[in-house]
Structures are given as structure tokens and as C-alpha cells.
C-alpha atoms as a printed R data frame, in Angstrom:
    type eleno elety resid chain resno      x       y       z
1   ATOM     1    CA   UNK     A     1 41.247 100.643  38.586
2   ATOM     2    CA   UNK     A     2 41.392  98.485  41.438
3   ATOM     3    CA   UNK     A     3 43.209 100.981  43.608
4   ATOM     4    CA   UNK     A     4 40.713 103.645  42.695
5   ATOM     5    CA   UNK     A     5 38.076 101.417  44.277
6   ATOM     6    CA   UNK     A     6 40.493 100.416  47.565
7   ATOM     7    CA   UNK     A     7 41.033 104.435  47.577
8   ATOM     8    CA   UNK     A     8 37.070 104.738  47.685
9   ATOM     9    CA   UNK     A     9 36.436 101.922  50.027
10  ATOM    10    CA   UNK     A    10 39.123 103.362  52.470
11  ATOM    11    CA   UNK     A    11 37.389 106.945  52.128
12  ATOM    12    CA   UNK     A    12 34.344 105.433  52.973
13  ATOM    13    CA   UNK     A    13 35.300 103.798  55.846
14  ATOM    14    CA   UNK     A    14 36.956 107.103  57.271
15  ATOM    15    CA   UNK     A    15 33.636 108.556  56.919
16  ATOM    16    CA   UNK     A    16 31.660 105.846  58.650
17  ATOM    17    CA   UNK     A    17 34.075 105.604  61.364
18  ATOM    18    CA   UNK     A    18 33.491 109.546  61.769
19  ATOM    19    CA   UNK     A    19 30.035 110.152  61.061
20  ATOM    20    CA   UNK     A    20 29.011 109.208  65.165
21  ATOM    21    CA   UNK     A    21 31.370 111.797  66.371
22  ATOM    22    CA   UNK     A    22 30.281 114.759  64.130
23  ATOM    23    CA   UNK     A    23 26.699 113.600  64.434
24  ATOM    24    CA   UNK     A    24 27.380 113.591  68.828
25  ATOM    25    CA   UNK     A    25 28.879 116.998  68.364
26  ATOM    26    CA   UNK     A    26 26.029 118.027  66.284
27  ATOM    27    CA   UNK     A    27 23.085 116.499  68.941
28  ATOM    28    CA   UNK     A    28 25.449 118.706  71.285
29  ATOM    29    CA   UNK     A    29 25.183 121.805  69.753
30  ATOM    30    CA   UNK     A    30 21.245 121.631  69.143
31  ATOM    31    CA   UNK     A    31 20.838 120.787  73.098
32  ATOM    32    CA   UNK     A    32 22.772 123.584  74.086
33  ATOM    33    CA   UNK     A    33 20.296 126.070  72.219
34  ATOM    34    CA   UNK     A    34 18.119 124.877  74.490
35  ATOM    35    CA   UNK     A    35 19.986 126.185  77.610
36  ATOM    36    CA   UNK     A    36 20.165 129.491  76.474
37  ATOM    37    CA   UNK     A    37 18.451 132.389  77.275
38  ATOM    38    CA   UNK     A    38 17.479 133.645  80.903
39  ATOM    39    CA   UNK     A    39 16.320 131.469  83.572
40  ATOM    40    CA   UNK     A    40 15.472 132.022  87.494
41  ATOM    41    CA   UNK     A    41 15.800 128.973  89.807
42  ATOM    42    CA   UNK     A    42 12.162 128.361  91.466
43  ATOM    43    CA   UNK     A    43 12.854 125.618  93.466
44  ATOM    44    CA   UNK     A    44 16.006 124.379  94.992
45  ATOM    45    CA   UNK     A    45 16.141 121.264  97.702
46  ATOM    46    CA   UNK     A    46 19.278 120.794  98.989
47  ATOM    47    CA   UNK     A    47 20.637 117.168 100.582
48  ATOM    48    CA   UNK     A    48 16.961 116.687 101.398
49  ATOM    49    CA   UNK     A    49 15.884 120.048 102.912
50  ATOM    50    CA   UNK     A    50 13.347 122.087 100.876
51  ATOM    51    CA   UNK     A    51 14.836 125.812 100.746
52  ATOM    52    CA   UNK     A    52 11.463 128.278 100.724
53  ATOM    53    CA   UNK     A    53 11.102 129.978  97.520
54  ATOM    54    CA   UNK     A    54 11.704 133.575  99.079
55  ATOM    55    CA   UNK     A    55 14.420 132.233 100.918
56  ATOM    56    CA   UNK     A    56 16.296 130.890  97.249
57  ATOM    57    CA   UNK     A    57 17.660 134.425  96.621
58  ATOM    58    CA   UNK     A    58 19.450 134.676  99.673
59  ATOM    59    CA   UNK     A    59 20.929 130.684  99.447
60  ATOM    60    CA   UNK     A    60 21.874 131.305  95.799
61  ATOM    61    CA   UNK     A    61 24.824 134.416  95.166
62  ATOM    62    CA   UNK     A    62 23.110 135.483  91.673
63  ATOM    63    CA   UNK     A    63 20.118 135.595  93.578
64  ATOM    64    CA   UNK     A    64 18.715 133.064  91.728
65  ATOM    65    CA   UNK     A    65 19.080 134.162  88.244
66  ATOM    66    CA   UNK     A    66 21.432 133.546  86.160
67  ATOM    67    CA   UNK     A    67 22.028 133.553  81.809
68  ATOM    68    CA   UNK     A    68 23.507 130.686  79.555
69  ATOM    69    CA   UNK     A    69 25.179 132.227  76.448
70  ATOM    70    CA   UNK     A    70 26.217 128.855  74.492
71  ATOM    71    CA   UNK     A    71 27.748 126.850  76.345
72  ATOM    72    CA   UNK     A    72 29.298 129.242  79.067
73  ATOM    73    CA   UNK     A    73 26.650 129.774  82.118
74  ATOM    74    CA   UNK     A    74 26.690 133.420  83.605
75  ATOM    75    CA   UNK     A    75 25.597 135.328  86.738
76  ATOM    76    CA   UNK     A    76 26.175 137.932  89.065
77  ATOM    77    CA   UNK     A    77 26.760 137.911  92.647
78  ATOM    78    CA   UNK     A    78 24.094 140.213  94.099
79  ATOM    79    CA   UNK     A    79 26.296 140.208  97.405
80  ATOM    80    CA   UNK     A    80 29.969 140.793  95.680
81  ATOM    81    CA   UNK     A    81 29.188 142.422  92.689
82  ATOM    82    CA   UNK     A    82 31.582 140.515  90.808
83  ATOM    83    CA   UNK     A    83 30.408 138.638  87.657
84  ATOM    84    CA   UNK     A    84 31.162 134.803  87.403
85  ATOM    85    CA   UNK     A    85 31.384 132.597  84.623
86  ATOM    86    CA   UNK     A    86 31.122 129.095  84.252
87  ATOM    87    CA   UNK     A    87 32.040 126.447  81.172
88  ATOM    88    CA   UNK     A    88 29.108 124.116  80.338
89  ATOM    89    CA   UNK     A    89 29.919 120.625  79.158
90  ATOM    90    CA   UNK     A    90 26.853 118.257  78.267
91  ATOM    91    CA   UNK     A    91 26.114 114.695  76.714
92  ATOM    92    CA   UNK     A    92 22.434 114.577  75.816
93  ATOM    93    CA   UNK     A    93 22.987 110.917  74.577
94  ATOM    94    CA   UNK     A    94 23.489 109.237  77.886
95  ATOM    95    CA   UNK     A    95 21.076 108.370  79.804
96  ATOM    96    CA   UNK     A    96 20.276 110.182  81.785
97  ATOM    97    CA   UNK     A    97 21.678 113.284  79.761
98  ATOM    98    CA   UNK     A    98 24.837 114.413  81.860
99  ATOM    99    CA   UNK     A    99 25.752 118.130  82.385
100 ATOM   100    CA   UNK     A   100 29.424 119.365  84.021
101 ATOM   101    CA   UNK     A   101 30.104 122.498  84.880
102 ATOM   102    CA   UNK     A   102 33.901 123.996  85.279
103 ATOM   103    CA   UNK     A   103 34.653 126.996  86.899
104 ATOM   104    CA   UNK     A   104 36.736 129.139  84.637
105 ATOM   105    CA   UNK     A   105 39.645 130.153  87.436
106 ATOM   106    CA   UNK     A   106 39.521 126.393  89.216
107 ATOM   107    CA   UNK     A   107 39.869 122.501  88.205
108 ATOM   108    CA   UNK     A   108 37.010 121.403  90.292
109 ATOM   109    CA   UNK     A   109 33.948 119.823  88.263
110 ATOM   110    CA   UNK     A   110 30.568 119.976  89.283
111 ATOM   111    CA   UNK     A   111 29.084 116.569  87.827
112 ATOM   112    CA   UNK     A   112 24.987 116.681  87.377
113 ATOM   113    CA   UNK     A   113 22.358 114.974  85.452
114 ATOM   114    CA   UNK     A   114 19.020 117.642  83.626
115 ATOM   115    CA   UNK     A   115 16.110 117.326  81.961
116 ATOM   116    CA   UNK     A   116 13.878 119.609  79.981
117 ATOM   117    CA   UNK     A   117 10.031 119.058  81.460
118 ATOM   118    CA   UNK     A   118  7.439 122.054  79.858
119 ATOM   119    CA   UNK     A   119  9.703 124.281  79.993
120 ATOM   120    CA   UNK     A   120 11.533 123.916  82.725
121 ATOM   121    CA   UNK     A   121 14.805 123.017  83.176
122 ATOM   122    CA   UNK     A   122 15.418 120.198  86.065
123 ATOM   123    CA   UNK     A   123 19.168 120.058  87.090
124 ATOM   124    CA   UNK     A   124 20.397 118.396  90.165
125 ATOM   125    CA   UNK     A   125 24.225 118.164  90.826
126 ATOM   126    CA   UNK     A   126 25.955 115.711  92.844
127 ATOM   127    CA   UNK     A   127 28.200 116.268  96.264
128 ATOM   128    CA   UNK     A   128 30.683 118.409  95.197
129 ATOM   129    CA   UNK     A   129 33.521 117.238  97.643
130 ATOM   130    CA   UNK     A   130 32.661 113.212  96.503
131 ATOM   131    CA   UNK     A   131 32.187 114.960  92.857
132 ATOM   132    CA   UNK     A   132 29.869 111.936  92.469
133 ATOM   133    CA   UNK     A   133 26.946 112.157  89.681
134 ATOM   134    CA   UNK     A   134 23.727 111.137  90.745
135 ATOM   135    CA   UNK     A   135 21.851 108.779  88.906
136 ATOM   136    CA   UNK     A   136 18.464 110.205  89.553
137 ATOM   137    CA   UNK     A   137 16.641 113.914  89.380
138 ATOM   138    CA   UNK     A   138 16.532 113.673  93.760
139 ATOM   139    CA   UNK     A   139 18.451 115.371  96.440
140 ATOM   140    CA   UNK     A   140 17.339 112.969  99.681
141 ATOM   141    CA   UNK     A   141 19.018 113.599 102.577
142 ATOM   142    CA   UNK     A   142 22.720 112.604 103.150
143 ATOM   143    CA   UNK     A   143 23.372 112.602  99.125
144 ATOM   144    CA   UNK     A   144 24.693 116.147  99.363
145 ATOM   145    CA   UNK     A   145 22.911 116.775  95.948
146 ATOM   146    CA   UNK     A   146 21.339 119.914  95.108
147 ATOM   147    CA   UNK     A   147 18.171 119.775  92.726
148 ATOM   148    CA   UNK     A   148 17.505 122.901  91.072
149 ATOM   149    CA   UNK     A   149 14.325 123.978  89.192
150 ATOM   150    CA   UNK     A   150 14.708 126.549  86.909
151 ATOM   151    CA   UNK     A   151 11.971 128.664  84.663
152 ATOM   152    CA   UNK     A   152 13.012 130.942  81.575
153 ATOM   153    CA   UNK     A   153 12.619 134.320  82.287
154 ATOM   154    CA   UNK     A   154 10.994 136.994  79.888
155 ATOM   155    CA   UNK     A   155  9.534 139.966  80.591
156 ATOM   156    CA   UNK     A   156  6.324 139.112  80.849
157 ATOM   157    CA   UNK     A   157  7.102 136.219  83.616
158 ATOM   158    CA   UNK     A   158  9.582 137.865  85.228
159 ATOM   159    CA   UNK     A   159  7.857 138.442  89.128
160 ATOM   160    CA   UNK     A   160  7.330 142.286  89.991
161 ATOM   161    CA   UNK     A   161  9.214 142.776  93.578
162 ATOM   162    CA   UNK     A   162  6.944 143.823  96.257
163 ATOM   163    CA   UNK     A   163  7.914 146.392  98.788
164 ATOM   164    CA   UNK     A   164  9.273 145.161 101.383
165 ATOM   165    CA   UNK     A   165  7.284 145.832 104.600
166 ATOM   166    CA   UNK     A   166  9.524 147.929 107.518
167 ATOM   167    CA   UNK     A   167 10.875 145.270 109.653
168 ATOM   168    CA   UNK     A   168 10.107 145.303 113.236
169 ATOM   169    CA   UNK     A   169 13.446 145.623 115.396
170 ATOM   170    CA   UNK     A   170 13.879 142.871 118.119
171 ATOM   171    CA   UNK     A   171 14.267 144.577 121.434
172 ATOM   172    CA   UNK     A   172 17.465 145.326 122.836
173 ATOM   173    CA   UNK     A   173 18.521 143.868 126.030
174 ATOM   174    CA   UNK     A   174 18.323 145.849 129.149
175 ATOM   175    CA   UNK     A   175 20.024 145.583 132.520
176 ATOM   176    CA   UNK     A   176 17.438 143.673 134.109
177 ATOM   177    CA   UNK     A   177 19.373 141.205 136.593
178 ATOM   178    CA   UNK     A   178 18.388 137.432 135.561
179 ATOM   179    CA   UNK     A   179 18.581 134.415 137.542
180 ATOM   180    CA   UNK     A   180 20.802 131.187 136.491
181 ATOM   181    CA   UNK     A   181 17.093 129.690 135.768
182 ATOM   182    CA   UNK     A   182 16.457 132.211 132.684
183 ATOM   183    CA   UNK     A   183 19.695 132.269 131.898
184 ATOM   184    CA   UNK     A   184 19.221 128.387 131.227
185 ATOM   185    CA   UNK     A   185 16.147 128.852 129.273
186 ATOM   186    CA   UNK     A   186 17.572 131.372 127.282
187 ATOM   187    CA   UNK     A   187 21.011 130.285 126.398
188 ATOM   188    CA   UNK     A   188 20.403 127.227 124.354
189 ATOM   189    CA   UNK     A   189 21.096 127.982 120.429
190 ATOM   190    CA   UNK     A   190 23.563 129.523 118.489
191 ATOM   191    CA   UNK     A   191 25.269 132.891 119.418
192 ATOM   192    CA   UNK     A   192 27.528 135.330 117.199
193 ATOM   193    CA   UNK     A   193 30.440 137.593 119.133
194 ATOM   194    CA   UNK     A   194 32.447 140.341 117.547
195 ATOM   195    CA   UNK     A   195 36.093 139.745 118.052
196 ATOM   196    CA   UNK     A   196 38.811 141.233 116.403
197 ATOM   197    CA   UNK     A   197 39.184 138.071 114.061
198 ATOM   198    CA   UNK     A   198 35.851 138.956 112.730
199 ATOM   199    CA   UNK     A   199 32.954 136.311 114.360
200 ATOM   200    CA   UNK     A   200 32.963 133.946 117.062
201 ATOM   201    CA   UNK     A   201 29.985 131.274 117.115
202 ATOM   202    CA   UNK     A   202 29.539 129.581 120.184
203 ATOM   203    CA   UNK     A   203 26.660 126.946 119.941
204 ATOM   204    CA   UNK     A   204 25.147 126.020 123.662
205 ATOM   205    CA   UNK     A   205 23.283 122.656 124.161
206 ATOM   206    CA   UNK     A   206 20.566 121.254 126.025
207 ATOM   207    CA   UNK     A   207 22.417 118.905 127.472
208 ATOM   208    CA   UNK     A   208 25.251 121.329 128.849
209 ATOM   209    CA   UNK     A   209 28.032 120.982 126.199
210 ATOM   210    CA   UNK     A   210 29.165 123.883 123.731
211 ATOM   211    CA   UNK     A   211 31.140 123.862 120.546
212 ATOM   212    CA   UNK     A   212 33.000 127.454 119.421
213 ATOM   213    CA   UNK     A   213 33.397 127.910 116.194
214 ATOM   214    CA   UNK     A   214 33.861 130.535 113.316
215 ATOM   215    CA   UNK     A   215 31.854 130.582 109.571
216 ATOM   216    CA   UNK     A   216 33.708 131.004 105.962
217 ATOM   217    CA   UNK     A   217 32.048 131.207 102.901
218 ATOM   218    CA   UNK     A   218 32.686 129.162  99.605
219 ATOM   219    CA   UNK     A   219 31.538 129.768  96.488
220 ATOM   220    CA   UNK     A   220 30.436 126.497  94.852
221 ATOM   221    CA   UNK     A   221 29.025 125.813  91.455
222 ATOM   222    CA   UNK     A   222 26.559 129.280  91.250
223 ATOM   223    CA   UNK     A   223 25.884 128.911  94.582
224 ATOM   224    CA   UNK     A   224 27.680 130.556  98.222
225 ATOM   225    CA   UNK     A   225 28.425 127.587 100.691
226 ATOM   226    CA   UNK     A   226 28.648 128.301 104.747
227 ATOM   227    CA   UNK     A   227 31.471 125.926 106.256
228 ATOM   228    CA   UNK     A   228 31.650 126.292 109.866
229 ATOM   229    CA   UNK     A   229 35.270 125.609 111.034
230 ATOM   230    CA   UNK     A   230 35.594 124.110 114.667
231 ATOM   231    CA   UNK     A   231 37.673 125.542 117.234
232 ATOM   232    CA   UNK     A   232 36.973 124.128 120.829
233 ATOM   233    CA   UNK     A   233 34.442 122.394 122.849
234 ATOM   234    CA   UNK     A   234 33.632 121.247 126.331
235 ATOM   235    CA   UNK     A   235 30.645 122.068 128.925
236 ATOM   236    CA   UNK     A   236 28.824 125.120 129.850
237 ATOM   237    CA   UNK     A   237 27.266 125.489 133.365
238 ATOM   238    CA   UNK     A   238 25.194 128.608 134.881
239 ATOM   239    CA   UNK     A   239 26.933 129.883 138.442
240 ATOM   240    CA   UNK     A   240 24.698 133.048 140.120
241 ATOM   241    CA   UNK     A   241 24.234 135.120 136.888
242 ATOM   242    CA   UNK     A   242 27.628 133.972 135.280
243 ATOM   243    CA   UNK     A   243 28.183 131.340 132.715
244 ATOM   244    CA   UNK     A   244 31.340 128.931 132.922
245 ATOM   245    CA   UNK     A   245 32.559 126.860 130.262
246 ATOM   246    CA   UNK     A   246 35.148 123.873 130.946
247 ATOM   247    CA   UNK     A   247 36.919 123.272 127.662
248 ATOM   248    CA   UNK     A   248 37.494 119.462 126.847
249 ATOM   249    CA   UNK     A   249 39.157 119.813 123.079
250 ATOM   250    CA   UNK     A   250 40.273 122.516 121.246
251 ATOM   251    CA   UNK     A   251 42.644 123.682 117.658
252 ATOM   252    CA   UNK     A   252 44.979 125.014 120.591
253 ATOM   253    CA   UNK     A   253 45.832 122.259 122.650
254 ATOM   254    CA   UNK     A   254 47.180 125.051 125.149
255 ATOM   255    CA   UNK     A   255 43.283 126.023 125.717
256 ATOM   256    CA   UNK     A   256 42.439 122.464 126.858
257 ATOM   257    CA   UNK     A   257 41.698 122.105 130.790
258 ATOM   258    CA   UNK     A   258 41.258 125.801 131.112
259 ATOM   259    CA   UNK     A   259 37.887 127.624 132.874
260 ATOM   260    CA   UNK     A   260 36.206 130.805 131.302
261 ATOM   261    CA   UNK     A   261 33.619 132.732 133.446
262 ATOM   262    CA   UNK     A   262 31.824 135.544 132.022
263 ATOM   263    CA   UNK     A   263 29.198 137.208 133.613
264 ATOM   264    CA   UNK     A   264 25.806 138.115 132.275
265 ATOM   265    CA   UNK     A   265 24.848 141.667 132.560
266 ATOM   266    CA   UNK     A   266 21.342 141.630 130.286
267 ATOM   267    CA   UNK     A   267 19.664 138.977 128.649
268 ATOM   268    CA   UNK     A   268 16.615 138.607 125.687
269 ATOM   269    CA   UNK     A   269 15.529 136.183 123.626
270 ATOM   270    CA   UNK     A   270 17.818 137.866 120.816
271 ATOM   271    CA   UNK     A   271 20.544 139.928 122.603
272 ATOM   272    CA   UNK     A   272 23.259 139.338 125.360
273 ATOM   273    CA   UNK     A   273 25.338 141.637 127.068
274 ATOM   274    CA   UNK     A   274 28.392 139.879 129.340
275 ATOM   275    CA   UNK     A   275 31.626 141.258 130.890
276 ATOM   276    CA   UNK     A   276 34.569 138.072 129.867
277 ATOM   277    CA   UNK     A   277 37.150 137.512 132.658
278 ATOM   278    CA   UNK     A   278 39.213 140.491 131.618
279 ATOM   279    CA   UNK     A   279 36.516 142.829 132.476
280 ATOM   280    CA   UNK     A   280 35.654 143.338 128.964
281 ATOM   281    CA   UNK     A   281 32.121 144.058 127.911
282 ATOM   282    CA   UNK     A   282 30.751 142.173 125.141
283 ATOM   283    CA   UNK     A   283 27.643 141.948 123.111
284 ATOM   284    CA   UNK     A   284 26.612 138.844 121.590
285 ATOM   285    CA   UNK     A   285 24.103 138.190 119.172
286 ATOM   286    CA   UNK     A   286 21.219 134.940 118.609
287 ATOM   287    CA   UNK     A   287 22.006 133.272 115.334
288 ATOM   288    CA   UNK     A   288 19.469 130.113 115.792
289 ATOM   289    CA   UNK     A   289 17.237 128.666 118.777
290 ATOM   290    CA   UNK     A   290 18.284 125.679 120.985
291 ATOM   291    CA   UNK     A   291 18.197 122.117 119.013
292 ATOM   292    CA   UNK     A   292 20.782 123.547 115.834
């Protein structure tokens, strides 16, 4: 008799000791019905700058929509066409409730806090170089967080696309001879020129330096990343219609010390045709103003 009750006691233990687990995997599965369905982000801030809400397809590859099917999250990149999937691991019981999401084809975990509010679903995701969590629903500047606000989409919600209106084309530059004073005005910002590596992004300042670099793109979390990778620097100068550029560092330390004068044949705000110093003729193109 008295090892029938020890045999009892002992069961009953093993069940107490287990009953928090099953009940935590139980709490998980009910909060994860709550993810699914279809949901389009309608506001995203990220590391303190406010992306514009017709702005949040172009930021975000699956254009800003994307499906949760259990606990695996789902989109499609509008700008690929490949379909991505993503594992979704979440602990409603902390606080506050913690979400992770793997990539299926990399070891890299996005770390995040959420929270359901009417509706919506609030999820903001920590650096995901640091892979820090943060411990509040904010992206201020410098956290490298990304806050996300996301609506479920039906059919009756979902927004009918307006036609886009015909775009008006920027005017292309024409040989008009320009003086080193509009070349100044004009060349401060960011310029794009085709090379046979692809793009070459030369950014002219103010204050007469430069910085040459070239643009990959990342795909991070659900989301396509920009990481400029530097190449040289020095100082720009204007010189009777042509533009030199000293270089003062560079990825090729046989480039530093050297000169480069190319001459500008046609100038707008938008557009600039030059000839480099093997007589080549070039075209390059405004990416952003002066100041960025």
C-alpha cells in the first residue's frame, strides 16, 4: 500500500512540475492564432525617421503586405518575385511579450517586442547587427529599431489603387556652356554614374570634400536594406568648366595622391553630361540634393 501512494505522490509531482510548460506552450499556441491571417504594414518609423505611408511599399520588398500561416510569416518580393518565408517564435508571458523571427536559409535572429492594440498589430524590432531587443514599442533615433504598424487586411479594407498620374520627365541637359559659379551651385548632392561595375555614387559637399561610393542591397527581416560601401574620398574644386577632385583616402591605396579632371559639357538640376580624362563621355545622374 504504501508504495502505491509514493507511486501516486511521485506521479503527481511529475505532473505539477509539467503543468507550466504545457500550459506556456498552450498560451503560445492561442497567441499565435492571433497573428494569422493577412496584414498590410501602415506605418513604419525607422531609427527615428517617419517613412510616408505611400513611400512604405517601396521601403518594404513585399510591398508592405505580407501573411502569417501559424507560426511561419510569409511574403513576396514585389521587386524579385521570389517568395520568402520566415519562422515565428513568440513568448506572450514576458513582459513585454517577445517575438523572434528566423530566416529559414540563415542563423541570424531578428529580436522584437508586439502588442495587439484594436486590432492592430504593433511590432518594433531591434538593430539587427547589435541583435539587441528593445524594451519599449519606439524606434528614436540612433536605436536602429524599426516600429512597424500593421492592419489585417480583408476585402473590404483592403485600399483600391489609384491610377497613377503620367509622370512629368525632368529635362534633359543640353549643351549650354556653364560657368564654375553654376557649376558650384549645382553640384552639391548625390550623383549616380554608369560604369561597367554597375553604379558609381559620388556624393559632393558644401564644404568642397567628396566621398565615392557604390550601393548593395540586403534583405533584412521582410524588409530590403541599402548599405552604401565606401571607396575613396578627398576634395572637389571647380577649374573653368571642369571639376577636379584630389583624392585623400581610398580601398586602393594606389589611387591616393592622384588628380582627376573631368570636364563638364551640360549641366541641370537633374542631369550631367562630362568627358573623364580619357576623353570618355559620361552621363551622370542626381540621386539627392546638397546636405545628404
Amino acid at each position: 500500500m504504501n508504495g502505491c501512494i509514493q507511486r501516486r505522490i511521485f506521479a503527481c509531482l511529475l505532473l505539477l512540475a509539467g503543468s507550466p510548460a504545457w500550459a506556456g506552450l498552450a498560451d503560445d499556441k492561442a497567441e499565435l492564432k492571433l497573428f494569422e491571417g493577412s496584414w498590410t504594414v501602415v506605418k513604419l518609423v525607422e531609427d527615428g525617421k517617419v517613412i510616408p505611408a505611400e513611400r512604405i511599399s517601396d521601403v518594404l520588398p513585399s510591398g508592405g503586405r505580407l501573411e502569417i500561416v501559424e507560426n511561419t510569416l510569409l511574403f513576396f518580393d514585389v521587386h524579385t518575385g521570389q517568395r520568402h518565408a520566415r519562422t515565428i517564435t513568440i513568448d506572450p508571458t514576458s513582459y513585454p511579450s517577445t517575438i523572434d523571427v528566423k530566416s529559414s536559409d540563415a542563423h541570424d535572429v531578428s529580436r522584437g517586442i508586439y502588442r495587439f492594440d484594436n486590432g492592430q498589430l504593433i511590432v518594433c524590432f531591434g538593430d539587427t547587427f547589435t541583435e539587441t531587443r528593445p524594451a519599449e514599442l519606439t524606434a528614436p533615433k540612433g536605436s536602429g529599431a524599426m516600429l512597424m504598424v500593421l492592419q489585417r487586411r480583408t476585402q473590404s479594407t483592403d485600399p483600391v489603387k489609384k491610377p497613377e498620374a503620367p509622370r512629368k520627365t525632368q529635362p534633359a541637359a543640353t549643351a549650354v556652356s556653364l560657368g564654375d559659379e553654376e557649376i558650384n551651385k549645382l553640384l552639391p548632392g548625390v550623383w549616380r554614374i554608369p560604369d561597367q561595375l554597375g553604379f558609381l555614387h559620388i556624393r559632393f559637399r558644401d564644404n568642397g570634400t567628396f566621398a565615392s561610393f557604390r550601393v548593395h542591397e540586403e534583405l533584412q527581416l521582410f524588409r530590403r536594406v541599402f548599405v552604401e560601401s565606401p571607396i575613396s574620398s578627398g576634395a572637389w574644386e571647380v577649374r573653368q568648366g571642369k571639376i577636379l577632385t584630389n583624392v585623400g583616402s581610398s580601398t586602393d591605396p594606389g589611387r591616393v595622391g592622384t588628380s582627376h579632371l573631368f570636364t563638364v559639357k551640360a549641366m541641370t538640376a537633374t542631369e550631367m553630361v562630362f568627358v573623364d580624362g580619357l576623353g570618355r563621355t559620361n552621363k551622370a545622374t542626381r540621386e539627392a540634393p546638397a546636405g545628404r
